[in-house]
VEXTIVEX-377137 format. One record per residue: residue number from 1; residue in three letters; x, y, z of N, C-alpha, C in turn. Coordinates in steps of 0.1 Angstrom, whole numbers, padded with zeros to 4 digits. Example, Ala and Ser with C-alpha at 12.3 -4.5 7.8 and 13.67 -1.06 7.14 Angstrom:
<atoms>
    i   aa    npx    npy    npz   capx   capy   capz    cpx    cpy    cpz
    1  ALA   0132  -0057   0078   0123  -0045   0078   0132  -0033   0078
    2  SER   0128  -0022   0071   0137  -0011   0071   0129   0000   0079
</atoms>
This chain:
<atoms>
    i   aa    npx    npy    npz   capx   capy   capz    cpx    cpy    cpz
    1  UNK  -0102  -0212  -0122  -0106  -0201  -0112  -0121  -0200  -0112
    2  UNK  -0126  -0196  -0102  -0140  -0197  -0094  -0143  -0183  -0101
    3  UNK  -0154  -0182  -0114  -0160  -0175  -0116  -0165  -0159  -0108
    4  UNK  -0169  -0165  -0097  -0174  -0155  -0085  -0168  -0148  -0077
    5  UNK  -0156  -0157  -0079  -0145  -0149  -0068  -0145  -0138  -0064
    6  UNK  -0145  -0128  -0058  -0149  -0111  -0055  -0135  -0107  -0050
    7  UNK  -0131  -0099  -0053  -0118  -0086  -0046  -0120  -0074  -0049
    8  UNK  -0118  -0069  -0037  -0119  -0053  -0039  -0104  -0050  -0037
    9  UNK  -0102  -0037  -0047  -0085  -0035  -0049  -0087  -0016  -0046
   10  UNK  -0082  -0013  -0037  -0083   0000  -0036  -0067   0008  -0043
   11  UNK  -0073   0024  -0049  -0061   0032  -0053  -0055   0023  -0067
   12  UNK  -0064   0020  -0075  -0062   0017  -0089  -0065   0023  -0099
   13  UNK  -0056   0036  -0097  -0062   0051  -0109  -0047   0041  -0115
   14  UNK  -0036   0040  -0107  -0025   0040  -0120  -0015   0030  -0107
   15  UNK  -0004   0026  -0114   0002   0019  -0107   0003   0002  -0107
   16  UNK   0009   0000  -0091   0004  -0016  -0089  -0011  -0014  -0089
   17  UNK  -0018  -0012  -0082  -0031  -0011  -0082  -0044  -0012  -0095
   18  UNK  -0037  -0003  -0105  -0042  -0005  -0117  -0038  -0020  -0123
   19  UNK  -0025  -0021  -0123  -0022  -0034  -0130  -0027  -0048  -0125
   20  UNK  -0028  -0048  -0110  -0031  -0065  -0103  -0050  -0061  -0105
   21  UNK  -0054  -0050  -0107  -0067  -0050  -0111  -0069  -0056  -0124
   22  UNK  -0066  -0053  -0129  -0067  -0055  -0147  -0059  -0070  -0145
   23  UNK  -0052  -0076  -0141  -0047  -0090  -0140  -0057  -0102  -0133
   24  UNK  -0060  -0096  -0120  -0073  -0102  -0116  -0087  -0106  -0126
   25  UNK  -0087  -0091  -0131  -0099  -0094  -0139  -0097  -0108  -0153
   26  UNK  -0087  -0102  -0157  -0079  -0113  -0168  -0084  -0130  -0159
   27  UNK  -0075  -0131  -0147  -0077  -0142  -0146  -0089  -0149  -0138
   28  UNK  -0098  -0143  -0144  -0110  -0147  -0135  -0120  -0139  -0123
   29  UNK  -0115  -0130  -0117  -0120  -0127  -0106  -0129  -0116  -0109
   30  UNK  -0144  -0111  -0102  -0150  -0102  -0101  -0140  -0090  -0095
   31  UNK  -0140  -0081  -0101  -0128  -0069  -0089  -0139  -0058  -0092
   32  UNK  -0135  -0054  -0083  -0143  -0039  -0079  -0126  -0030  -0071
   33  UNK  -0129  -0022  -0079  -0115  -0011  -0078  -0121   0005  -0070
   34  UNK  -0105   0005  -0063  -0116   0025  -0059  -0108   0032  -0065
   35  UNK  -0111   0043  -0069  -0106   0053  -0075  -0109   0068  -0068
   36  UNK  -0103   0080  -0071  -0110   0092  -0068  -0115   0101  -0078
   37  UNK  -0108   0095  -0089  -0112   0105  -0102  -0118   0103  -0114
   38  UNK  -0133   0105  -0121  -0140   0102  -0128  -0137   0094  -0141
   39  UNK  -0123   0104  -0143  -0118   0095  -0157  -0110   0083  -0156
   40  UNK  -0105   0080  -0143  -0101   0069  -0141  -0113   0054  -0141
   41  UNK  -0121   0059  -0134  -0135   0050  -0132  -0137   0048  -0145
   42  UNK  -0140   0058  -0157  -0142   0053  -0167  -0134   0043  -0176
   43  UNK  -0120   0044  -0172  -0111   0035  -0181  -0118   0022  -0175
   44  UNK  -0116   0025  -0161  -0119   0012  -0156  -0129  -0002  -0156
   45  UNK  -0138   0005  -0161  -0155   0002  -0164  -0151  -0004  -0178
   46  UNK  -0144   0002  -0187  -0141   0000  -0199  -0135  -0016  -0201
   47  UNK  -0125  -0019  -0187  -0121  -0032  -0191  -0130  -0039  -0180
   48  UNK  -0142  -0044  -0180  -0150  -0049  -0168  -0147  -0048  -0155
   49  UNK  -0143  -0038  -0149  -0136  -0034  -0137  -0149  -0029  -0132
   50  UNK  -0153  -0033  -0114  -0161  -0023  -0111  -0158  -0012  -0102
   51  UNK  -0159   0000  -0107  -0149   0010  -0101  -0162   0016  -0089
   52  UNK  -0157   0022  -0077  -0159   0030  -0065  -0151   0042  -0064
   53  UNK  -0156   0051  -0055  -0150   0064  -0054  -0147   0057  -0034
   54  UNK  -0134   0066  -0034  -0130   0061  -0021  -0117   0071  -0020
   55  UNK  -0120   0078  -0007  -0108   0084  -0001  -0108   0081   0017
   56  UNK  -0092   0071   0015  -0090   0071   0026  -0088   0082   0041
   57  UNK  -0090   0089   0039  -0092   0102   0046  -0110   0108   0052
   58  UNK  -0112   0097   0038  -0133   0106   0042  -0138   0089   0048
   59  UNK  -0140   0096   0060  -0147   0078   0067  -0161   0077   0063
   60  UNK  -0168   0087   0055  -0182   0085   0050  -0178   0081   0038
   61  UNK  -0169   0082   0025  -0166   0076   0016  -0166   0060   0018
   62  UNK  -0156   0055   0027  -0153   0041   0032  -0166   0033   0038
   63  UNK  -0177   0043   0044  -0188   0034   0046  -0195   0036   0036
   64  UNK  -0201   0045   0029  -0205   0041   0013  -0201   0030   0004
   65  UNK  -0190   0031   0005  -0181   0021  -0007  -0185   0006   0002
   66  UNK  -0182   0006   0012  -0190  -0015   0015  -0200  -0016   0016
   67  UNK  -0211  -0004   0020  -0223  -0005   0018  -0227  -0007   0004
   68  UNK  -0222   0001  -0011  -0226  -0002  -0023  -0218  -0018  -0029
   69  UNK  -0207  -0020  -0025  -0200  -0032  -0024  -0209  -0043  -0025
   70  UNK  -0215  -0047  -0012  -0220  -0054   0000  -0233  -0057  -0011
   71  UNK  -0238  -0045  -0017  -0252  -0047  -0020  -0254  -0049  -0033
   72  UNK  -0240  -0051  -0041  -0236  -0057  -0056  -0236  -0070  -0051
   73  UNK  -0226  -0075  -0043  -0222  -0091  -0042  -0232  -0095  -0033
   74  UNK  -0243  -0090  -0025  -0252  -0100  -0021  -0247  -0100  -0003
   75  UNK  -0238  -0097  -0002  -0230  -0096   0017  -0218  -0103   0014
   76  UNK  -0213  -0109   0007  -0201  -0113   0006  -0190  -0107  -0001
   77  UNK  -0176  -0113   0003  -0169  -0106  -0004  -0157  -0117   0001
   78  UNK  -0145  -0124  -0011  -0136  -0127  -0007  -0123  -0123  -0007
   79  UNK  -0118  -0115  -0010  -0107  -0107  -0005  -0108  -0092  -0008
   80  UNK  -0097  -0089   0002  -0093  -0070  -0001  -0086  -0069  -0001
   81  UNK  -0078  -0060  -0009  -0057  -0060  -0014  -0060  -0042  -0011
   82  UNK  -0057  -0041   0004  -0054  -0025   0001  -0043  -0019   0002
   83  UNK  -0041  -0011  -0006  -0031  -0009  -0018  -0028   0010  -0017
   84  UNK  -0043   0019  -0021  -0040   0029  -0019  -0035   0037  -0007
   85  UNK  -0025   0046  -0013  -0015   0054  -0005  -0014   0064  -0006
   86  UNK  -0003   0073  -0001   0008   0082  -0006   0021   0082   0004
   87  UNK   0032   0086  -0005   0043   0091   0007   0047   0105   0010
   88  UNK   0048   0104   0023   0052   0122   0029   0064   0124   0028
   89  UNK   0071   0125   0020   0086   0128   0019   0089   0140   0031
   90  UNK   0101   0141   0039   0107   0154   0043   0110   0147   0059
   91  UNK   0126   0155   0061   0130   0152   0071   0118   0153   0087
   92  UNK   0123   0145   0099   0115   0141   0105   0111   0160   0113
   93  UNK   0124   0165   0116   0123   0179   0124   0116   0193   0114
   94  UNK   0113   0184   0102   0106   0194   0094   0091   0193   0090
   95  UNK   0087   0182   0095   0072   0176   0096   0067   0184   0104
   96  UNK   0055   0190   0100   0044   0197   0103   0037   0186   0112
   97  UNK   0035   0184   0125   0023   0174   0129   0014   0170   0124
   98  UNK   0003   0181   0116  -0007   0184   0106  -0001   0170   0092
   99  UNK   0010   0172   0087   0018   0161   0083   0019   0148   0084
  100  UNK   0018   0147   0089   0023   0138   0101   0005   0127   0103
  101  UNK   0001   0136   0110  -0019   0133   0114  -0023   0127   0097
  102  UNK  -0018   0136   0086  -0027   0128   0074  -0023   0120   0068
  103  UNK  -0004   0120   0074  -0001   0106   0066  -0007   0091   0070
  104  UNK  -0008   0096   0088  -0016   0085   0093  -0032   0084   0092
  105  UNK  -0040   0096   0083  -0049   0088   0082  -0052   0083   0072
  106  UNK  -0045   0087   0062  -0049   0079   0045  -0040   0064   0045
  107  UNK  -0029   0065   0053  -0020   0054   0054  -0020   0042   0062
  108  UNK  -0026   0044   0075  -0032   0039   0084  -0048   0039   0088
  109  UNK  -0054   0045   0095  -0069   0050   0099  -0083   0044   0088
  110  UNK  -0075   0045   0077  -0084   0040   0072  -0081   0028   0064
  111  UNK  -0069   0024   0062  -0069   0010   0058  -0076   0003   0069
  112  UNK  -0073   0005   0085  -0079  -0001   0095  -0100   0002   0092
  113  UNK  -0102   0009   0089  -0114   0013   0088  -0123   0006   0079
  114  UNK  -0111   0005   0069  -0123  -0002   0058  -0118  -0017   0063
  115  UNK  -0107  -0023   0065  -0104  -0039   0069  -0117  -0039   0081
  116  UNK  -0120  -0035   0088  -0125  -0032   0103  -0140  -0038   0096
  117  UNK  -0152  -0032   0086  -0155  -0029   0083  -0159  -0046   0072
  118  UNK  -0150  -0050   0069  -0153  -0060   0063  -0150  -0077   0067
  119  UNK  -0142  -0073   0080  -0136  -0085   0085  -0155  -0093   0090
  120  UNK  -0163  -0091   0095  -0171  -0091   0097  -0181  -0102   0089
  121  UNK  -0179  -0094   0075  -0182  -0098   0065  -0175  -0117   0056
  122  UNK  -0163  -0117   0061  -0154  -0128   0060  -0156  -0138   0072
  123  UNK  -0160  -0131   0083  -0159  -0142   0095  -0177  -0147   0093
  124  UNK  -0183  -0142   0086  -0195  -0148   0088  -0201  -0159   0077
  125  UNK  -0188  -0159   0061  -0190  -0168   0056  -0179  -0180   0058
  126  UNK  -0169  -0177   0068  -0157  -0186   0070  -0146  -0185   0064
  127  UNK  -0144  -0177   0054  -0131  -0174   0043  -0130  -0158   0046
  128  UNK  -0117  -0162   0038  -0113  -0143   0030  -0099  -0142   0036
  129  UNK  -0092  -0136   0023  -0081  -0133   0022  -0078  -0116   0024
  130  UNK  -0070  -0115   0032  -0067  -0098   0034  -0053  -0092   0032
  131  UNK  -0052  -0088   0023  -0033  -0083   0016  -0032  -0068   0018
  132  UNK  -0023  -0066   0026  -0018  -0050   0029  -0005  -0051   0019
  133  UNK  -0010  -0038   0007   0006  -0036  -0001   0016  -0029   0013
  134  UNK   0023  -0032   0019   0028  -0024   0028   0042  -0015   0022
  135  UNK   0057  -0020   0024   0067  -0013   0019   0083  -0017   0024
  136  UNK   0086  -0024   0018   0105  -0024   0029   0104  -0014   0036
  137  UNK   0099  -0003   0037   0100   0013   0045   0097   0003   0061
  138  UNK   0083  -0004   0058   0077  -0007   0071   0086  -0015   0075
  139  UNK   0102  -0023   0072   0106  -0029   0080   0122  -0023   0082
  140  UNK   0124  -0013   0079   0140  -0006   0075   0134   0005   0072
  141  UNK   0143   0017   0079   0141   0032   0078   0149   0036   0069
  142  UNK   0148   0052   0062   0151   0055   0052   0152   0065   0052
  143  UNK   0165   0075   0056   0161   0093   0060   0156   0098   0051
  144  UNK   0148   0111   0053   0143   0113   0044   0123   0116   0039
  145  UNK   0126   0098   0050   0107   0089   0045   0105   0085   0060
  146  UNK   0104   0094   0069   0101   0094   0082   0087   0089   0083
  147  UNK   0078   0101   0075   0066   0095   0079   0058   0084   0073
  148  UNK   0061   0087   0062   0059   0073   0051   0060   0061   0062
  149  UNK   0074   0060   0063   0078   0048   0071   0071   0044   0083
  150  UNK   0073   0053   0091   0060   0050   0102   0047   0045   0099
  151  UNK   0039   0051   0094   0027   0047   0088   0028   0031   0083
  152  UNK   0037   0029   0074   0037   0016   0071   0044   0007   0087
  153  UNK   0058   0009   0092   0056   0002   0103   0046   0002   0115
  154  UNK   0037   0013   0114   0030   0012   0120   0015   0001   0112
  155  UNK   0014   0000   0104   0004  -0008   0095   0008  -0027   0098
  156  UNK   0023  -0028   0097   0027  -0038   0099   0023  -0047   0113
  157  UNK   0024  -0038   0123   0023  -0041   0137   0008  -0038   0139
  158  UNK  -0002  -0034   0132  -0015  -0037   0136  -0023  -0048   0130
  159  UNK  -0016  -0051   0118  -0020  -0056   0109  -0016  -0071   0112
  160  UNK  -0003  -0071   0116   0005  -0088   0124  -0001  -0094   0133
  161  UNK  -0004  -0082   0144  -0016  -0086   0153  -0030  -0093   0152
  162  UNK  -0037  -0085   0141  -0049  -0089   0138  -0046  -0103   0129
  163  UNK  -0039  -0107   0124  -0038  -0124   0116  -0030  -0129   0125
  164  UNK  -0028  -0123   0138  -0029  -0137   0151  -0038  -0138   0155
  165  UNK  -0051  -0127   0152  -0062  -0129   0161  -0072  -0140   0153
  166  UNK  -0071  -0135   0141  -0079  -0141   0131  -0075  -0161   0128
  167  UNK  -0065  -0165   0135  -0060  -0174   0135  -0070  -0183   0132
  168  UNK  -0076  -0192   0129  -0086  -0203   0129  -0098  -0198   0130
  169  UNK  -0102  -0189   0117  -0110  -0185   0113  -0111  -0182   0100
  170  UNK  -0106  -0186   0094  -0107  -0187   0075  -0099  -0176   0074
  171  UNK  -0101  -0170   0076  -0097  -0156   0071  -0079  -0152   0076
  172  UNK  -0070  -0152   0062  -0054  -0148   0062  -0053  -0139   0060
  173  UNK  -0042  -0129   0066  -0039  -0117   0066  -0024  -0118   0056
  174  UNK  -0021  -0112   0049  -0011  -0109   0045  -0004  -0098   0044
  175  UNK   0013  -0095   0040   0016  -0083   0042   0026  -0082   0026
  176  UNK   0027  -0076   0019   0034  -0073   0009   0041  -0061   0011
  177  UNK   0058  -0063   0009   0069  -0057   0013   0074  -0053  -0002
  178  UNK   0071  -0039  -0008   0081  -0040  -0024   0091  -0033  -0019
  179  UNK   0102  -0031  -0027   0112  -0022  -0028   0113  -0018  -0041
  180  UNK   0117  -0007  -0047   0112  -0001  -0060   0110  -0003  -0068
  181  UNK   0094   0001  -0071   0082  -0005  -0084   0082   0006  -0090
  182  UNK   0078   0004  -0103   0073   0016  -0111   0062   0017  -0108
  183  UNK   0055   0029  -0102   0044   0037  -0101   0046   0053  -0103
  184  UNK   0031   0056  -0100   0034   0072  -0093   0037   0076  -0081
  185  UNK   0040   0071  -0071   0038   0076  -0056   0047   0084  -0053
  186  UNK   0057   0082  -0064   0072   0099  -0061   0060   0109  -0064
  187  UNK   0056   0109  -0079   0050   0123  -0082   0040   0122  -0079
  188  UNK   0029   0111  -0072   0021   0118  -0064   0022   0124  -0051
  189  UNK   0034   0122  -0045   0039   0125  -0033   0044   0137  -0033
  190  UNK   0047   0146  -0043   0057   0159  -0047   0043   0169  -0045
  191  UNK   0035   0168  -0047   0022   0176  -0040   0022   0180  -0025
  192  UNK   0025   0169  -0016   0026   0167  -0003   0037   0173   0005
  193  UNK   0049   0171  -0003   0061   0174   0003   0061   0189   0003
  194  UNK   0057   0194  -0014   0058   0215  -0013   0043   0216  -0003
  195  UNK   0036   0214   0001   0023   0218   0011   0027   0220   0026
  196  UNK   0037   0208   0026   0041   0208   0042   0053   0210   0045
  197  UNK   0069   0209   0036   0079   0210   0041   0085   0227   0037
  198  UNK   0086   0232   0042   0095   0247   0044   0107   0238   0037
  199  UNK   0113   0237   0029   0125   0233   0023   0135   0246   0016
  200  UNK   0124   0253   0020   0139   0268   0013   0144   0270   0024
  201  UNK   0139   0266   0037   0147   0274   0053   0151   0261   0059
  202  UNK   0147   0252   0056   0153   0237   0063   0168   0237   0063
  203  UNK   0174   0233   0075   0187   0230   0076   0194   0216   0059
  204  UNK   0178   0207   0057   0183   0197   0053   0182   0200   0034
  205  UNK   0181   0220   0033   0179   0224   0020   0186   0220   0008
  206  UNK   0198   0220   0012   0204   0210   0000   0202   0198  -0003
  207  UNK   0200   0187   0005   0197   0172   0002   0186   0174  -0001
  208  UNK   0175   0182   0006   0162   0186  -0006   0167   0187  -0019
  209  UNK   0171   0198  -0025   0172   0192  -0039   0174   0181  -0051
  210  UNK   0183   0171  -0041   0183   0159  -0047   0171   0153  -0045
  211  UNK   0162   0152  -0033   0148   0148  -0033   0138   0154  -0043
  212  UNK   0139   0165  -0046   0131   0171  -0055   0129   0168  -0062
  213  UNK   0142   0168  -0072   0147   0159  -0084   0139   0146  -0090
  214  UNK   0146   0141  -0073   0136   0129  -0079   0125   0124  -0082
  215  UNK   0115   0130  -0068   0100   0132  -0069   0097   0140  -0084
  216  UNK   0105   0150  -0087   0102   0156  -0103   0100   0141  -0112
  217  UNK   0112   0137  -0115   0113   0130  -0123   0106   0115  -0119
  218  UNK   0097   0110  -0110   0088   0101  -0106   0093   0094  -0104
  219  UNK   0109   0095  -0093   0114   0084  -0083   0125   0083  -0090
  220  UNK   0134   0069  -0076   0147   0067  -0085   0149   0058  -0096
  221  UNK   0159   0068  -0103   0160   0053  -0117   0169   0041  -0111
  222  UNK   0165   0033  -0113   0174   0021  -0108   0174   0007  -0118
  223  UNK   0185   0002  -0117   0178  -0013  -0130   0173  -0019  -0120
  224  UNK   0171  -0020  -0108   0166  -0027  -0099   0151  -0027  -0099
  225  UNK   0143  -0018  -0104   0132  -0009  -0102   0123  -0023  -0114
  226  UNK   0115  -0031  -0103   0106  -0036  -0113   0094  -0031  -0115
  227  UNK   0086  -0039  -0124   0071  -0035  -0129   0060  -0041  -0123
  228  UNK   0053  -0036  -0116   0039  -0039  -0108   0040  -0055  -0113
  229  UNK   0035  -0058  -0125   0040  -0073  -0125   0046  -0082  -0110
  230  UNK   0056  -0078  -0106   0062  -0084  -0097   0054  -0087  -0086
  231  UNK   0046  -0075  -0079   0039  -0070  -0070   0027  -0083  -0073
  232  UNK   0019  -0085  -0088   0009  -0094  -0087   0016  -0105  -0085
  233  UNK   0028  -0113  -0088   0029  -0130  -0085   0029  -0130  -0071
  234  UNK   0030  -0118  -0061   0033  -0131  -0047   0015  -0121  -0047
  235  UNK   0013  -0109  -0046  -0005  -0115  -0047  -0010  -0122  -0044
  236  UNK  -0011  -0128  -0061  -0017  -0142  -0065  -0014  -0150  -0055
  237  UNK   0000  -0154  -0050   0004  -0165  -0040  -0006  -0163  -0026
  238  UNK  -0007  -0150  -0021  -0013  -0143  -0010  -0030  -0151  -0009
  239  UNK  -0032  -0146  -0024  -0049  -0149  -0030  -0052  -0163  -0025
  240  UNK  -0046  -0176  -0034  -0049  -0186  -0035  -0041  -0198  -0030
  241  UNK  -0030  -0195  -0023  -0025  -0205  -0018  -0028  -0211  -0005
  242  UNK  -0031  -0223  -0003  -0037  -0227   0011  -0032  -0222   0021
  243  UNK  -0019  -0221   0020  -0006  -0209   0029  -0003  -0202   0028
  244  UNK  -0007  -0188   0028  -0003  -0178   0023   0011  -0175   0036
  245  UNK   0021  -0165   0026   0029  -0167   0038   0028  -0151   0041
  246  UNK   0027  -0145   0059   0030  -0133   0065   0033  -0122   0058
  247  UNK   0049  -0125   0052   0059  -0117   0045   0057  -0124   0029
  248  UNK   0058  -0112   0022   0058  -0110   0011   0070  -0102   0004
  249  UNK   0088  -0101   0004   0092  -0090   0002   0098  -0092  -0015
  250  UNK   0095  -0078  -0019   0096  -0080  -0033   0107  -0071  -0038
  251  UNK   0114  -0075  -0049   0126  -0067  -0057   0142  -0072  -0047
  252  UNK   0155  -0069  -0056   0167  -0075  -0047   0168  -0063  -0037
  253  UNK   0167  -0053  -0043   0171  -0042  -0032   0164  -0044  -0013
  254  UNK   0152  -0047  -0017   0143  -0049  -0006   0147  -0065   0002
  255  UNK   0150  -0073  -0004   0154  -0090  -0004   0171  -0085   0003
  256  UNK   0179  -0075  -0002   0189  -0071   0008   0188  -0070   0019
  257  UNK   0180  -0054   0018   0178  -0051   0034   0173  -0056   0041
  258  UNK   0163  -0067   0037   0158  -0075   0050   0173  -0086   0056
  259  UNK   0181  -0087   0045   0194  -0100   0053   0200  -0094   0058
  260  UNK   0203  -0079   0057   0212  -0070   0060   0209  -0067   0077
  261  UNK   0193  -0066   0078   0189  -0063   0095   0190  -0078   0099
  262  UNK   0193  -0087   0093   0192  -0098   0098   0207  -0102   0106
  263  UNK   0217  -0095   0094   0229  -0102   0098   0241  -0088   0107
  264  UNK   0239  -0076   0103   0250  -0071   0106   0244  -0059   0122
  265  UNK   0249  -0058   0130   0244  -0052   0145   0240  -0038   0142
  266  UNK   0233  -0036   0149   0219  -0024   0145   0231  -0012   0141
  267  UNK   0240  -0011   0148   0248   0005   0147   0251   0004   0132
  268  UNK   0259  -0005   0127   0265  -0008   0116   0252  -0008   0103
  269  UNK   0240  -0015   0108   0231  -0013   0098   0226   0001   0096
  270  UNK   0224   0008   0105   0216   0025   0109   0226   0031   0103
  271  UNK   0242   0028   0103   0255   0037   0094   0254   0038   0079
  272  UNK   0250   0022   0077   0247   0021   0062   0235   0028   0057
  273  UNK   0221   0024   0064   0212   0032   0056   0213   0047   0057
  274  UNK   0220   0052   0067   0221   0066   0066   0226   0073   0057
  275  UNK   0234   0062   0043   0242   0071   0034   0229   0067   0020
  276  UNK   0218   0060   0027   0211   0059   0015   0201   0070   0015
  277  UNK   0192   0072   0000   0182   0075   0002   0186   0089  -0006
</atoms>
C-alpha cells in the first residue's frame, strides 16, 4: 500500500466509521476523520488519525473542513467514504416536515455538499474513489424508517447519477448497502425520534413502544447483526479494486431483501415487509 494514500472518513466518533478509520490507518493509508466532539478527536489523534470537526448540517463547517483538508495534503485527496448520519425513526403521518427538512440535510444536502466540493479536486488529478455508506433502507422500505429511508433512497439516485456522469474520468463512485451493524445510530437516533414524534397521541402509540425499546436498548438484537468489520472488506474492495462494483450489500438479512424485490411481485413483497420492522 501507497504510503500517501489520503481518505477522508466522516462521523467516526464510534461505529463503522470509527472502525474502517482505525483499519485504514493500520493498513497504510493517511485518514483524516470528522468528528463533532472534542473527546472523540482526541482518541483519535491518539491512534495517528487526523481528526476535523464537521457537521453535516453547518455548510460553513463542510467548507472549513476541505479547505483545512486541502491545505494538509497539498490540493489532493484520494478518496471520501461518507459515512456520517442519523436515522429519524417515526411513522410517516407523524413526521413534523421540520423532520423531515433535517433528516434531508445531515443525510443528503450535505453529503452532496462536501462530495460537490471535492469532486473537483479528483477530476483535476485524474483519480479518486467516492463511497456512500448508504443502507438496504435506500433500496427496500421499512415502516416505521420513512424518513431515514428516503434520504438514503434519495442519496442512491443522486449519487448513481453522478458515477454515470463521472464515467471516464478516474474517479468511481460507490454505494455501500448494510443491513444490521453494530453501531450507535438506534441510540443516537432516540434523541430525534422524542424531539419530533408526539408518540403519546399518535394513532401508531403502541408499536411505538416496541420502537422505543429498541432504540433504548441500541437497536435489534439479531445473530444476524454483524461488526463494522464487515462494512470494511467491501470498502477496501470499493478503495482498491480496478472495479469497484456500484452495489455493495452487506449482511444475509440485507442479501435477502434485495432477491426478495427481485423475485416475488411488488404487492406480495410490500405484504411481507409490512409485518417487519
Amino acid at each position: 500500500m501507497d504510503a500517501d494514500r489520503t481518505i477522508l472518513i466522516t462521523g467516526a466518533s464510534s461505529g463503522i466509521g470509527a472502525w474502517c478509520a482505525r483499519a485504514l490507518r493500520r493498513d497504510g493509508w493517511r485518514v483524516f476523520a470528522t468528528v463533532r466532539r472534542p473527546e472523540d478527536r482526541t482518541l483519535l489523534e491518539q491512534e495517528g488519525i487526523e481528526p476535523f470537526y464537521l457537521d453535516y448540517a453547518e455548510s460553513e463547517s463542510i467548507a472549513a473542513l476541505v479547505g483545512n483538508l486541502l491545505e494538509r495534503t497539498g490540493g489532493s485527496l484520494d478518496a471520501l467514504f461518507n459515512n456520517g448520519a442519523y436515522a429519524q425513526a417515526g411513522a410517516v403521518e407523524d413526521l413534523p416536515a421540520e423532520a423531515l427538512r433535517h433528516q434531508f440535510e445531515v443525510n443528503v444536502f450535505g453529503w452532496h455538499d462536501l462530495t460537490q466540493r471535492l469532486v473537483p479536486v479528483m477530476r483535476r488529478q485524474g483519480h479518486g474513489r467516492i463511497v456512500h455508506c448508504s443502507s438496504i433502507l435506500g433500496l427496500i422500505p421499512i415502516k416505521y424508517r420513512g424518513a431515514y429511508a428516503a434520504s438514503k433512497h434519495a442519496l442512491e439516485g443522486l449519487m448513481l447519477c453522478q458515477r454515470a456522469e463521472l464515467e471516464g474520468s478516474g474517479i468511481h463512485v460507490s454505494l455501500i448497502e448494510p443491513g444490521p451493524i453494530e453501531s450507535k445510530i438506534a441510540s443516537n437516533g432516540l434523541p430525534w425520534f422524542e424531539r419530533y414524534i408526539d408518540h403519546e397521541n399518535s394513532v401508531h402509540r403502541e408499536a411505538y413502544k416496541t420502537q422505543l425499546a429498541r432504540l433504548r436498548q441500541g437497536g435489534v438484537k439479531s445473530r444476524f447483526k454483524l461488526g463494522p468489520e464487515a462494512v470494511y472488506a467491501r470498502l477496501s474492495h470499493a478503495l482498491l479494486s480496478p472495479r469497484p462494483r456500484p452495489h455493495y450489500v452487506v449482511t444475509t438479512p440485507a442479501r435477502i431483501g434485495v432477491a426478495l424485490k427481485r423475485l416475488l411481485p411488488a404487492r406480495m413483497l410490500y405484504r411481507f415487509l409490512s409485518n417487519q420492522g
